[in-house]
C-alpha positions in Angstrom: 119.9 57.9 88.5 118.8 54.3 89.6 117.0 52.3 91.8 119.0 49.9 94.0 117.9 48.1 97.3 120.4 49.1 100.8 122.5 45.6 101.6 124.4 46.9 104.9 126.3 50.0 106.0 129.9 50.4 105.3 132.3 51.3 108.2 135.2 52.5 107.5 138.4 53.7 110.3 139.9 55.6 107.9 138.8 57.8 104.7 139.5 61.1 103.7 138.8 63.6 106.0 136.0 65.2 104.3 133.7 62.5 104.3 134.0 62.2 107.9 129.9 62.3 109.7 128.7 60.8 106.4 127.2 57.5 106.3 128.3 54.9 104.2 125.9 52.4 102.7 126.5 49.5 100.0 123.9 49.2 97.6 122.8 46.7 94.6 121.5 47.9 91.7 117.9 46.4 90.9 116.6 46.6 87.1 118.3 47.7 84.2 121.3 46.3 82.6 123.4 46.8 85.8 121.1 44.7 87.9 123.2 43.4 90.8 125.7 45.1 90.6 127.3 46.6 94.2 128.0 49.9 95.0 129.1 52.2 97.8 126.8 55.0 98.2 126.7 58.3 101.1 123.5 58.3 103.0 121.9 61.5 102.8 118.3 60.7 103.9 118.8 58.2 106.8 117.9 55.2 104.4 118.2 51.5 106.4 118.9 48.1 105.1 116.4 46.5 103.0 115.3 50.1 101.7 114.5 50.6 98.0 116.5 53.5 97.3 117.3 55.9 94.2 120.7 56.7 93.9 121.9 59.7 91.9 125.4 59.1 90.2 128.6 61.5 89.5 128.9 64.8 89.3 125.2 65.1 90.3 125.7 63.2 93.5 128.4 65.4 94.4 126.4 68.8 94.2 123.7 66.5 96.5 126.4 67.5 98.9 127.2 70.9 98.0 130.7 70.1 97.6 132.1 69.2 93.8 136.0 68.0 95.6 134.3 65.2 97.6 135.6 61.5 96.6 132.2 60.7 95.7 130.4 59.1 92.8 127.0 57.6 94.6 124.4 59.2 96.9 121.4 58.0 98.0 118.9 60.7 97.1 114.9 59.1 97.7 113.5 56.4 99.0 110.9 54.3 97.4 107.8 53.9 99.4 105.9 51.7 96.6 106.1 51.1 92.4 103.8 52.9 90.7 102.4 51.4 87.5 102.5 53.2 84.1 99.4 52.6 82.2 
């Protein structure tokens, strides 16, 4: 999993049939070694641009929606309200 901040929606005309009623949302990664990098994530919990997400990766995201044939490899999973500090 990581943390990445919502930079738009992604609309798409065509794309394979079964992720048809899914949203599409590109993401950049924040923290980490990956920081900045962009990445096209399915919408599961309504997130909106400028949202803090967490984004599951893989074979993971792909059970997030119950189907293991999807062309996926990001879904966004949570959305962070606020950071919580580790003491």
């Amino acid at each position: 999993m990581l943390t990445a901040k919502i930079i738009d929606n992604i609309w798409s005309t065509r794309k394979v049939e079964a992720l048809n009623g899914m949203k599409l949302m590109l993401a950049e990664v924040i923290g980490g070694a990956n920081a900045g990098e962009r990445l096209v994530a399915v919408d599961t919990i309504s997130a909106g641009r400028g949202d803090r997400v967490i984004v599951c990766m893989g074979s993971s995201a792909r059970r997030m929606l119950k189907d293991d044939t999807l062309p996926v490899d990001a879904v966004v999973v949570g959305i962070i309200d606020e950071d919580c500090e580790i003491v």
